[in-house]
Every structure is written in C-alpha cells, then in structure tokens.
PDB file with SEQRES, HELIX, SHEET and CRYST1 records, atoms N, CA, C and O in Angstrom:
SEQRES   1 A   63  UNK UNK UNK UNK UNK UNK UNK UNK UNK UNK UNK UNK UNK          
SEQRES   2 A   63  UNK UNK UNK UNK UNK UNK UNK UNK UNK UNK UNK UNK UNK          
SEQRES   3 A   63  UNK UNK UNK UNK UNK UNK UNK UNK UNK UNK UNK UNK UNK          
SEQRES   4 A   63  UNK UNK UNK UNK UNK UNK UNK UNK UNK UNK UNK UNK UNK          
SEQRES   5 A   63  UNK UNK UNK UNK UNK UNK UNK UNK UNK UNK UNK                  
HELIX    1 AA1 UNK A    3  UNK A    7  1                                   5    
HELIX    2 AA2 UNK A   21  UNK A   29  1                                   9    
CRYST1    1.000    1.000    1.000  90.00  90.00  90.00 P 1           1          
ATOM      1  N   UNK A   1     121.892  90.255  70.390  1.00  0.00           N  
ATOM      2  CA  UNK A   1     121.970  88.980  71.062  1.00  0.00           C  
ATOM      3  C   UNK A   1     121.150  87.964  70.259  1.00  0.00           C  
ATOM      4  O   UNK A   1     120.146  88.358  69.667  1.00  0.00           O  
ATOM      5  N   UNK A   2     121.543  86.608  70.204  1.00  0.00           N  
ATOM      6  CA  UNK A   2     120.792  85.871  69.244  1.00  0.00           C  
ATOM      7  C   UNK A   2     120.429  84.787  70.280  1.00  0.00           C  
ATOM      8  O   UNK A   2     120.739  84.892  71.467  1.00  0.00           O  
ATOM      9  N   UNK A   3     119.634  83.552  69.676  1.00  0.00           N  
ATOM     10  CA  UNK A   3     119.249  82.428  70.275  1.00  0.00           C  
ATOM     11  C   UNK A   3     120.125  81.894  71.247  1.00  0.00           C  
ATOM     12  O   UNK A   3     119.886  81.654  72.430  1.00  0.00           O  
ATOM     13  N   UNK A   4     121.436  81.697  70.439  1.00  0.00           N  
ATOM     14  CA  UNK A   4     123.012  81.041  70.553  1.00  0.00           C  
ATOM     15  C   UNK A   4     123.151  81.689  72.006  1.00  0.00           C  
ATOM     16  O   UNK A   4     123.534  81.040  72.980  1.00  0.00           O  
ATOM     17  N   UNK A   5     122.848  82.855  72.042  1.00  0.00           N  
ATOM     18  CA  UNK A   5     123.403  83.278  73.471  1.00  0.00           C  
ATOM     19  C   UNK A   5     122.749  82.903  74.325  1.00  0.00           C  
ATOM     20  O   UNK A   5     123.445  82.577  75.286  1.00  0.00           O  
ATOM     21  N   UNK A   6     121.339  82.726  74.540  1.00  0.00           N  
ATOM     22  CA  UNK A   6     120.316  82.837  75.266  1.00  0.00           C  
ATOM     23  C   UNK A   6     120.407  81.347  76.037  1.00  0.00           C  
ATOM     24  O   UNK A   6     120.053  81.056  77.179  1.00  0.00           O  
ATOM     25  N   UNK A   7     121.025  80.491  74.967  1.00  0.00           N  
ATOM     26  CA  UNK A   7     121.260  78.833  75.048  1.00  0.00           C  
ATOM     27  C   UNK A   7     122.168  78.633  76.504  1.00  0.00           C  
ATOM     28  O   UNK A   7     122.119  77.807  77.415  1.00  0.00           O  
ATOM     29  N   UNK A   8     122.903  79.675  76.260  1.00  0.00           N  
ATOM     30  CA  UNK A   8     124.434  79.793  77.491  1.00  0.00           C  
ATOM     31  C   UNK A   8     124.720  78.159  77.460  1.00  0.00           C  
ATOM     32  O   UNK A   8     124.534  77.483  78.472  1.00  0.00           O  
ATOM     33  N   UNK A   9     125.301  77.443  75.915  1.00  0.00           N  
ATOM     34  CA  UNK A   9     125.881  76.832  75.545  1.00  0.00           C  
ATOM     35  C   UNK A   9     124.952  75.352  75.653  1.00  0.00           C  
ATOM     36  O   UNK A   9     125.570  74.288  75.604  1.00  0.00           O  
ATOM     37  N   UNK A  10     123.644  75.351  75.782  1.00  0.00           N  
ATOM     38  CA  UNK A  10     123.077  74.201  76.033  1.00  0.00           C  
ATOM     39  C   UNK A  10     122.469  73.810  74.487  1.00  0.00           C  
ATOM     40  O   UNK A  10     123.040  74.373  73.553  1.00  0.00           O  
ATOM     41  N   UNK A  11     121.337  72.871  74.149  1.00  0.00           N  
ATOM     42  CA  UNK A  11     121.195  72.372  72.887  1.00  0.00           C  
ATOM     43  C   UNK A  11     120.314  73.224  72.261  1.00  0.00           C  
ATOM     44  O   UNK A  11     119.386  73.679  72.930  1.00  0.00           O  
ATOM     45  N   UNK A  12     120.441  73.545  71.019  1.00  0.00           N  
ATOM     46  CA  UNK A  12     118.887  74.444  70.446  1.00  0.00           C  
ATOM     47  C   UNK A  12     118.052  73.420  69.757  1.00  0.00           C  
ATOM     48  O   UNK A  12     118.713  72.447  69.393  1.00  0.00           O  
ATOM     49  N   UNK A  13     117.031  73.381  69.533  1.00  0.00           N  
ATOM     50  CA  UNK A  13     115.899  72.643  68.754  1.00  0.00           C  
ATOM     51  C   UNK A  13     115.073  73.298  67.842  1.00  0.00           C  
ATOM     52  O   UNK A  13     114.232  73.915  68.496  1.00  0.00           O  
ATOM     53  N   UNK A  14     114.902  73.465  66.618  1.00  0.00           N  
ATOM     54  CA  UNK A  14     113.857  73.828  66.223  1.00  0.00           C  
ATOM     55  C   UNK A  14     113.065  72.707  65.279  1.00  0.00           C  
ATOM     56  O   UNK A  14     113.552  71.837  64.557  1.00  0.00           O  
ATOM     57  N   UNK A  15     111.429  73.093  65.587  1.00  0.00           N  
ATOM     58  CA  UNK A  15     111.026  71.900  64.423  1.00  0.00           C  
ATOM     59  C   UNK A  15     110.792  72.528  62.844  1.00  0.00           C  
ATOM     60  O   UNK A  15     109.932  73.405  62.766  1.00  0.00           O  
ATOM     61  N   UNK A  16     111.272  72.265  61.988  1.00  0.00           N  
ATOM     62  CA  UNK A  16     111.256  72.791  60.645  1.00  0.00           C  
ATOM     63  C   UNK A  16     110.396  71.999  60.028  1.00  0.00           C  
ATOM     64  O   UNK A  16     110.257  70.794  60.238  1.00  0.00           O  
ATOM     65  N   UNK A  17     109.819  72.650  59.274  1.00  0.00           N  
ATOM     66  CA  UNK A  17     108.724  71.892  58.172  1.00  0.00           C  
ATOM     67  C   UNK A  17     109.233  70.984  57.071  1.00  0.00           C  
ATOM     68  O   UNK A  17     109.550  71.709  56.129  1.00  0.00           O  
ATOM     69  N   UNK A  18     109.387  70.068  56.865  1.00  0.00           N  
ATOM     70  CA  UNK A  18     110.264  69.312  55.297  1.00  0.00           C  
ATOM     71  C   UNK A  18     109.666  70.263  54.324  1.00  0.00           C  
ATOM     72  O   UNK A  18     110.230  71.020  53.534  1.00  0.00           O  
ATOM     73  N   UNK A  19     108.242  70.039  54.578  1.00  0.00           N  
ATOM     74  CA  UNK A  19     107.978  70.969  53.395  1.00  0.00           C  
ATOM     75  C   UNK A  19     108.339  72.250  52.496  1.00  0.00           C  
ATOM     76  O   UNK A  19     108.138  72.486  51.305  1.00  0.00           O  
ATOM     77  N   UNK A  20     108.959  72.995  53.537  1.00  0.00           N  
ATOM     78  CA  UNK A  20     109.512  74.322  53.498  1.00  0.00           C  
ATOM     79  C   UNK A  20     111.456  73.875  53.145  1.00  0.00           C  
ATOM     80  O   UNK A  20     112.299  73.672  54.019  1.00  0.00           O  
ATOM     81  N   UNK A  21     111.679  73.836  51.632  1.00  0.00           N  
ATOM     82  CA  UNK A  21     113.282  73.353  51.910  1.00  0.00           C  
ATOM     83  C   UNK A  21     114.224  74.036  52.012  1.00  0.00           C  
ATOM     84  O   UNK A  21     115.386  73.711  52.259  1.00  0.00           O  
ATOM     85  N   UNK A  22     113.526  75.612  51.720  1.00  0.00           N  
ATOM     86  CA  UNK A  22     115.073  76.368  52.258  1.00  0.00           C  
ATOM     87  C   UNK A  22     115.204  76.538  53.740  1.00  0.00           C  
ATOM     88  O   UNK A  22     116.246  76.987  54.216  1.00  0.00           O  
ATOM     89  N   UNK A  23     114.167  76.189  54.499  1.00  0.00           N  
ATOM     90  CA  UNK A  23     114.460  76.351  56.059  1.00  0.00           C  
ATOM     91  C   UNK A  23     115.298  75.242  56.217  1.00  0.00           C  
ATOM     92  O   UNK A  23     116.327  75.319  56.888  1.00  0.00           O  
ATOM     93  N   UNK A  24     114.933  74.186  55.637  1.00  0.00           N  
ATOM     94  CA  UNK A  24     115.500  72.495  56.033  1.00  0.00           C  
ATOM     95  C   UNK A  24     117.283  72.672  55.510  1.00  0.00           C  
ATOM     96  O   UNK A  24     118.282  72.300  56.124  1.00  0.00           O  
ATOM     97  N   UNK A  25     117.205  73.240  54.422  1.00  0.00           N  
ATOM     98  CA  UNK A  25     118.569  73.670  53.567  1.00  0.00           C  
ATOM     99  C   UNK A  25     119.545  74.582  54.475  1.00  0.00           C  
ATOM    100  O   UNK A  25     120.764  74.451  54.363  1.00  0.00           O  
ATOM    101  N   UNK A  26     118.813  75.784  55.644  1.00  0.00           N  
ATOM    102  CA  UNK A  26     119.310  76.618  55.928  1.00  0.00           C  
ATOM    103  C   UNK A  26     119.689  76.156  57.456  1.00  0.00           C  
ATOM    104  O   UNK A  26     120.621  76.676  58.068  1.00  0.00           O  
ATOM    105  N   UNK A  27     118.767  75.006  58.062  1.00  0.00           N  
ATOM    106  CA  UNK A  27     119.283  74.208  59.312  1.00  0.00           C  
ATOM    107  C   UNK A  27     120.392  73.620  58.727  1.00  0.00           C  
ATOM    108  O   UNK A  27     121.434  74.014  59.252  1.00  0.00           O  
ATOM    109  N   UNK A  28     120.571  72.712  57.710  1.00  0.00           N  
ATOM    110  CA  UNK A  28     121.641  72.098  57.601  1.00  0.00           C  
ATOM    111  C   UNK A  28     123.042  73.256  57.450  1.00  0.00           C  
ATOM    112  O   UNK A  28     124.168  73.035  57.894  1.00  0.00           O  
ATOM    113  N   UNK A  29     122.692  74.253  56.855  1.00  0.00           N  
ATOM    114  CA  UNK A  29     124.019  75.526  56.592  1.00  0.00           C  
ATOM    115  C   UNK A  29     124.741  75.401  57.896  1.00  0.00           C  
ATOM    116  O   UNK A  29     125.969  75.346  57.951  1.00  0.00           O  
ATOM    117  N   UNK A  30     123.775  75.345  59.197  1.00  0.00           N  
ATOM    118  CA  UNK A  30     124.463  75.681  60.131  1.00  0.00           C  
ATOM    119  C   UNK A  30     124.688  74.683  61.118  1.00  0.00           C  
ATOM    120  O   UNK A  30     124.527  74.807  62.332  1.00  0.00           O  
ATOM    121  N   UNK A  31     125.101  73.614  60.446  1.00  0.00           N  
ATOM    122  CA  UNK A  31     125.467  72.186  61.089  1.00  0.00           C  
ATOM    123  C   UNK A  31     123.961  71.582  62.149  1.00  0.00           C  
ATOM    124  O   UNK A  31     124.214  70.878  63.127  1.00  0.00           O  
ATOM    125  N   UNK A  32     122.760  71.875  61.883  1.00  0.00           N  
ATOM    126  CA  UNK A  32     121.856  71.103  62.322  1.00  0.00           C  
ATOM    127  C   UNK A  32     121.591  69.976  61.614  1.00  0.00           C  
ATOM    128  O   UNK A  32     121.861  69.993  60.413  1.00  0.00           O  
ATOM    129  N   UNK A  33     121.039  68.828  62.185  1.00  0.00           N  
ATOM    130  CA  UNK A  33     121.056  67.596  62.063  1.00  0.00           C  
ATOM    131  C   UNK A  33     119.628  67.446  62.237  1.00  0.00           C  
ATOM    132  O   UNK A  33     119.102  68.512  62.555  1.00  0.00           O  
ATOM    133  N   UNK A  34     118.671  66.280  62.112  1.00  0.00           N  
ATOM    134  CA  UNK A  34     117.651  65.666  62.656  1.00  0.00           C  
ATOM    135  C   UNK A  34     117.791  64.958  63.883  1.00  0.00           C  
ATOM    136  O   UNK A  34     118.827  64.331  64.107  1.00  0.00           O  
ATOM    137  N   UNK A  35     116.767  64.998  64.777  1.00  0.00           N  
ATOM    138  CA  UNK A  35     116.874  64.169  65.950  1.00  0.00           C  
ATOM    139  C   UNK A  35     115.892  63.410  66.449  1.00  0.00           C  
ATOM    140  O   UNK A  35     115.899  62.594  67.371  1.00  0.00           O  
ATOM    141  N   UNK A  36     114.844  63.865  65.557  1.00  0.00           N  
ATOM    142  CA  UNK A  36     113.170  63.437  65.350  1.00  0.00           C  
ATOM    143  C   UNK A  36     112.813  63.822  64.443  1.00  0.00           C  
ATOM    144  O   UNK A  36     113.517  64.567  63.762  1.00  0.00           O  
ATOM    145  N   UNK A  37     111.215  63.356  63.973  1.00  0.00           N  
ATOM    146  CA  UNK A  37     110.312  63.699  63.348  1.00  0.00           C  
ATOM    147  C   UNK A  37     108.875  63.309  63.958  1.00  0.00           C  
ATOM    148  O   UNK A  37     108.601  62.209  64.437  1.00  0.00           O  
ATOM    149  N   UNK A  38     108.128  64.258  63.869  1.00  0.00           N  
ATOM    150  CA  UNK A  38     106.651  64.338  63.902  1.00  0.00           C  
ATOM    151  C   UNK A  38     106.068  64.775  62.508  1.00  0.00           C  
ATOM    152  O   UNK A  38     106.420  65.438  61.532  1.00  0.00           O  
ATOM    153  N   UNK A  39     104.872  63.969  62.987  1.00  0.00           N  
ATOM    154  CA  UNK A  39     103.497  64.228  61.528  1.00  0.00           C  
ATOM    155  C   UNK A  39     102.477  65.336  61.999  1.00  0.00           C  
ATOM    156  O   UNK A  39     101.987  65.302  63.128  1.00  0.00           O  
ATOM    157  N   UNK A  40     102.207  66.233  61.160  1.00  0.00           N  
ATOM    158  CA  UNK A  40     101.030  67.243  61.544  1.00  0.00           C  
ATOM    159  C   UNK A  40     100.150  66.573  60.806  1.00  0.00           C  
ATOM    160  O   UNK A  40     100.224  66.021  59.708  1.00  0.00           O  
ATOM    161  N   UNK A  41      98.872  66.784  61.990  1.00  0.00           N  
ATOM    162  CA  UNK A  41      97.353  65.888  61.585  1.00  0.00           C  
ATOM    163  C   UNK A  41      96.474  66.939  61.638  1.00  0.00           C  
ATOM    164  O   UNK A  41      96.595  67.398  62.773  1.00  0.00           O  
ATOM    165  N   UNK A  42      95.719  67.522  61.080  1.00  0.00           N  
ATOM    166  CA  UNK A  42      94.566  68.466  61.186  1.00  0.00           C  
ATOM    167  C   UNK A  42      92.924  67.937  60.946  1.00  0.00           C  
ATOM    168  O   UNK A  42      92.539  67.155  60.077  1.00  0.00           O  
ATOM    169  N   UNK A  43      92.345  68.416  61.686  1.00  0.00           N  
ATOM    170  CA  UNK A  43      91.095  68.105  61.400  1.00  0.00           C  
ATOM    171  C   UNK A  43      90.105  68.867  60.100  1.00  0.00           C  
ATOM    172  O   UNK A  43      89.822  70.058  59.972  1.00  0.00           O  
ATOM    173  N   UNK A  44      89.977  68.468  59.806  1.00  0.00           N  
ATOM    174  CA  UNK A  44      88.783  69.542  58.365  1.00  0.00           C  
ATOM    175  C   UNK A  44      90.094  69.426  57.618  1.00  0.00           C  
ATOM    176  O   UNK A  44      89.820  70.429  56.959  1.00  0.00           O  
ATOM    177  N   UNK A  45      91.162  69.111  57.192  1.00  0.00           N  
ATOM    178  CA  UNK A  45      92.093  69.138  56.532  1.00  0.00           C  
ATOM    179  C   UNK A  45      92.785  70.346  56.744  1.00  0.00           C  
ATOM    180  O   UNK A  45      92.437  71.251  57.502  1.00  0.00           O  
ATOM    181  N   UNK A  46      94.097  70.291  55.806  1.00  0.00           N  
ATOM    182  CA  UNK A  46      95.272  71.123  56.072  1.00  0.00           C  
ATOM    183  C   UNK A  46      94.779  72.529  56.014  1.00  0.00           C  
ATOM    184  O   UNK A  46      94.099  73.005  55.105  1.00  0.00           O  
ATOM    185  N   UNK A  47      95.192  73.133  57.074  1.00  0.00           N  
ATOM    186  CA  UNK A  47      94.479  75.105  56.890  1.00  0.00           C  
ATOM    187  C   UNK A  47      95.324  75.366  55.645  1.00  0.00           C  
ATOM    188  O   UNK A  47      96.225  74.616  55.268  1.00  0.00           O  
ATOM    189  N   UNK A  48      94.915  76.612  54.980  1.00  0.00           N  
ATOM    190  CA  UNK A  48      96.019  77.229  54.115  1.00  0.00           C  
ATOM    191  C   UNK A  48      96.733  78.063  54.850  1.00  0.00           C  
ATOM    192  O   UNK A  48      96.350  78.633  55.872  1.00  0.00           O  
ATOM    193  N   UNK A  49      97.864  78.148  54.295  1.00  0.00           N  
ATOM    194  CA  UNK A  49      99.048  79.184  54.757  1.00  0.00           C  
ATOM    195  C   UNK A  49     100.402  79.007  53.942  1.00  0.00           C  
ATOM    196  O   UNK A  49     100.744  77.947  53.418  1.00  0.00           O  
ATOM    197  N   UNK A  50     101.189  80.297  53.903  1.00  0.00           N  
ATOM    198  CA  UNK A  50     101.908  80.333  53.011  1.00  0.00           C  
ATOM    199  C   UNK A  50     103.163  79.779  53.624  1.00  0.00           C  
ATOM    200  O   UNK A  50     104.010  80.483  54.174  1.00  0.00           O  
ATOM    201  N   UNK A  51     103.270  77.701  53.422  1.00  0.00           N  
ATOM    202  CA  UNK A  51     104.519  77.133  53.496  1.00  0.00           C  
ATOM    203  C   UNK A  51     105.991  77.643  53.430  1.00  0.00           C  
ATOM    204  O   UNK A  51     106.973  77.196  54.024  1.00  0.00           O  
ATOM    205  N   UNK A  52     105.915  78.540  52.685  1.00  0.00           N  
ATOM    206  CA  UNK A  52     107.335  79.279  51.846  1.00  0.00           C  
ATOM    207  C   UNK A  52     107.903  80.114  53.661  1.00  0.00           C  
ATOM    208  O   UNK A  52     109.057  80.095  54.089  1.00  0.00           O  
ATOM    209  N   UNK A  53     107.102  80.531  54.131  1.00  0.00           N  
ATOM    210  CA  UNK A  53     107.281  81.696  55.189  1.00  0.00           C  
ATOM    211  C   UNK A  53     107.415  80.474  56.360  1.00  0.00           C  
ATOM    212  O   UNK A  53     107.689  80.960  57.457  1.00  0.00           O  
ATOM    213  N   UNK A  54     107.333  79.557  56.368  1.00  0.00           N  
ATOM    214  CA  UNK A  54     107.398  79.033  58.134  1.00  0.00           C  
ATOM    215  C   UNK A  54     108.320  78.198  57.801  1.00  0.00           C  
ATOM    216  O   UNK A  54     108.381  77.413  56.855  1.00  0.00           O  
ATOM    217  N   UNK A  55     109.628  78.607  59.348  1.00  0.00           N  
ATOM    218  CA  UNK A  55     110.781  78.128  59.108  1.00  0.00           C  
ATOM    219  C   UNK A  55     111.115  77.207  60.696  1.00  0.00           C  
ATOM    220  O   UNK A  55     111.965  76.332  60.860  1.00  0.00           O  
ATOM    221  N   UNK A  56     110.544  77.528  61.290  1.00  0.00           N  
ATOM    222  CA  UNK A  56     110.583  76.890  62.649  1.00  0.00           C  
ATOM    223  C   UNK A  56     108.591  76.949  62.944  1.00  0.00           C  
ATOM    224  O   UNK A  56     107.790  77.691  62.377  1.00  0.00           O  
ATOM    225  N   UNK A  57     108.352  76.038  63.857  1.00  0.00           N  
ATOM    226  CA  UNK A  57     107.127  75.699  64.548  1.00  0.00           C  
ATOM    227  C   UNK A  57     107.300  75.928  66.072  1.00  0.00           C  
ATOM    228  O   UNK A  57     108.102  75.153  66.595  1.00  0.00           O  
ATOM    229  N   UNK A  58     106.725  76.813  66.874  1.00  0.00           N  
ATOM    230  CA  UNK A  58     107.220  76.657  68.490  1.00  0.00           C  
ATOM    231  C   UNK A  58     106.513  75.425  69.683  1.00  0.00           C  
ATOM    232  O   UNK A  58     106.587  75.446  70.912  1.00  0.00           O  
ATOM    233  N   UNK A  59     105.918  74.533  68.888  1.00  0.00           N  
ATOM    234  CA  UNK A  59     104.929  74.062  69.956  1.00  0.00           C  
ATOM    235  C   UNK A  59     104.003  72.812  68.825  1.00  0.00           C  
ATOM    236  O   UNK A  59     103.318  73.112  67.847  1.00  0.00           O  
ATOM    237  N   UNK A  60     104.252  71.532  69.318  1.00  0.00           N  
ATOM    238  CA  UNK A  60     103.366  70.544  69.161  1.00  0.00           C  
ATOM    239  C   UNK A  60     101.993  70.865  68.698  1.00  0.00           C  
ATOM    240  O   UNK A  60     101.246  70.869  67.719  1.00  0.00           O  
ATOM    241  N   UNK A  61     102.084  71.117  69.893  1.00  0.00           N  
ATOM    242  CA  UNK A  61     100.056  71.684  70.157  1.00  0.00           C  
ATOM    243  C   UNK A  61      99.648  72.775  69.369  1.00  0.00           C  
ATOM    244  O   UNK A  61      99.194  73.671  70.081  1.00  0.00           O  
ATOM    245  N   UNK A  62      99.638  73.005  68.312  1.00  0.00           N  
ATOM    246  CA  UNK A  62      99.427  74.483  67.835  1.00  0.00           C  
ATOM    247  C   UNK A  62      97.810  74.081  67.594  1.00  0.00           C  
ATOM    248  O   UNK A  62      96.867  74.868  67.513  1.00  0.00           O  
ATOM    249  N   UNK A  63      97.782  72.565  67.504  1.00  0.00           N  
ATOM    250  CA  UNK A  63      96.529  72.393  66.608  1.00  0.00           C  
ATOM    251  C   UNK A  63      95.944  73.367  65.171  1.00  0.00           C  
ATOM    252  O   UNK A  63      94.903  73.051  64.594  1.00  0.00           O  
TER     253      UNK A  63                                                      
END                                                                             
C-alpha cells in the first residue's frame, strides 16, 4: 500500500528541499508542481546533515 492509497483520492503534499535536486527532479517525474515555498532559519547556523538523503520534510517546526 503506498501514500496514494492512504490519500483515498484527496491532495498529497510534500515539502522538498530545492537543495536536494533529485528529490525536486523526482516530484516533478510524478507530475508534482509547487504550491508554496518556505525558508528554513536556524539558530547557531545551519546543523550539518547529509542534504543528498532528505527528500521530503514532515513538519514546519522541526526547528
């Protein structure tokens, strides 16, 4: 069973990183579009983490 089902035909959202372009490359494969954009702000500056691996974000607030 995938997302698609779980939807029982309503809208999916995910927020993708620009930074990351094969996620951005791989939303568009499957006819996703933009519908927004948000800026991530961190305090002490950007944590490290390996960009390449995050393809969706679940939540604003991750801080």
């Amino acid at each position: 069973m995938s997302l698609i089902d779980f939807a029982e035909g309503n809208p999916v959202y995910i927020d993708t990183p620009e930074i990351n372009h094969h996620a951005v490359e791989l939303a568009k494969a499957y006819g996703m579009k933009p519908v927004f954009k948000t800026a991530r702000m961190y305090h002490g500056g950007n944590p490290e983490r390996r960009r390449e691996k995050i393809y969706g974000v679940t939540s604003f607030e991750l801080g």
